[in-house]
C-alpha positions in Angstrom: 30.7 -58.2 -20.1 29.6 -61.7 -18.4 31.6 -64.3 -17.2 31.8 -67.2 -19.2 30.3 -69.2 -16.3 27.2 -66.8 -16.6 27.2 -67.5 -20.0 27.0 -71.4 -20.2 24.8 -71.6 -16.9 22.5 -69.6 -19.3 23.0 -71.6 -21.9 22.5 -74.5 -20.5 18.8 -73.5 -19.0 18.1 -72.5 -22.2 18.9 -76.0 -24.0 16.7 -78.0 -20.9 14.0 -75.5 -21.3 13.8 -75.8 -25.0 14.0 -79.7 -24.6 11.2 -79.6 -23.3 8.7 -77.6 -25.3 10.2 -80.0 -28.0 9.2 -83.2 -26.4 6.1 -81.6 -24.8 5.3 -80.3 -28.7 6.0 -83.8 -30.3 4.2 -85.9 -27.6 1.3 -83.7 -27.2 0.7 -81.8 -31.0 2.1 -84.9 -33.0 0.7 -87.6 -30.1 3.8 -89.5 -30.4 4.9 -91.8 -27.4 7.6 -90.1 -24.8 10.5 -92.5 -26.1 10.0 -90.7 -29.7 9.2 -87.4 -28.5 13.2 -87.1 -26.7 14.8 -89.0 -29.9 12.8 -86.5 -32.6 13.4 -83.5 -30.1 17.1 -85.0 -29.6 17.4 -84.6 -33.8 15.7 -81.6 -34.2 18.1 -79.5 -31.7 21.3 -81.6 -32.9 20.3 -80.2 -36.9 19.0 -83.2 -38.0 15.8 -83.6 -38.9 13.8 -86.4 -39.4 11.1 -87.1 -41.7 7.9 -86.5 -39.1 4.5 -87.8 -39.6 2.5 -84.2 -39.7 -1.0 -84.9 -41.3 -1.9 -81.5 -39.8 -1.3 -78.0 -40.1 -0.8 -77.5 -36.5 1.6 -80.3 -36.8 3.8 -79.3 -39.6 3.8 -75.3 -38.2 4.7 -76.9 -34.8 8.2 -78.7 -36.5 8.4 -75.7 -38.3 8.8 -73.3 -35.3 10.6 -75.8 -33.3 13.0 -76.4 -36.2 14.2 -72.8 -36.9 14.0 -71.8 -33.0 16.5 -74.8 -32.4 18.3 -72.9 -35.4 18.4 -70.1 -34.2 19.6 -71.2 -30.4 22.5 -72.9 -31.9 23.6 -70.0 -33.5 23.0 -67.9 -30.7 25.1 -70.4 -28.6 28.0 -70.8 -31.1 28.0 -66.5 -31.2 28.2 -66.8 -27.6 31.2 -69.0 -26.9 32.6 -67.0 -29.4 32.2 -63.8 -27.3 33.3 -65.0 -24.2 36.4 -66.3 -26.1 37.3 -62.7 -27.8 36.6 -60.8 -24.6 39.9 -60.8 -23.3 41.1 -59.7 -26.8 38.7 -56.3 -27.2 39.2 -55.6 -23.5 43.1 -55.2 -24.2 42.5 -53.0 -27.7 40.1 -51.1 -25.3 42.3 -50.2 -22.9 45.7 -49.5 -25.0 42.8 -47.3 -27.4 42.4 -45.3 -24.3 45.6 -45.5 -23.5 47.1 -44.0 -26.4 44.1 -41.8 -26.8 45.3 -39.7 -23.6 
């Protein structure tokens, strides 16, 4: 199993580099300004999501992906923590199952 260390430093390249395709994908795909590109990426990966301007299609699929990738990250990171935090738990069943097993 990984180290918890391993696990946030992974984490936490994950979160930059998905900050920015969010504020490259707002700035560039929606052409808002950088200041609103962070702040709409900001509330789309904290859950909240703002009412954006999309007149396009390639606009509204681009909140759409970013919006159930960020999602799906935060799940991924919760389930994470979570594993590191059990590991200690499952390693000691593990070893008094083979334990007992013998």
């Amino acid at each position: 199993m990984y180290s918890p260390r391993y696990v946030l430093s992974v984490i936490i390249v994950l979160t930059i580099i998905l900050f920015i395709i969010g504020v490259a994908g707002y700035h560039l795909i929606l052409e808002e300004d950088v200041v609103h590109s962070i702040y709409a990426t900001s509330l789309t990966m904290a859950g909240l999501s703002l009412e954006a301007k999309a007149r396009r299609n390639d606009q509204k699929i681009f909140i759409a992906i970013f919006t159930l990738l960020s999602v799906g990250f935060f799940l991924i990171f919760i389930a994470a923590i979570i594993a590191c935090l059990l590991q200690p738990f499952f390693a000691d069943i593990t070893i008094e199952y083979k334990k007992s097993d013998n």
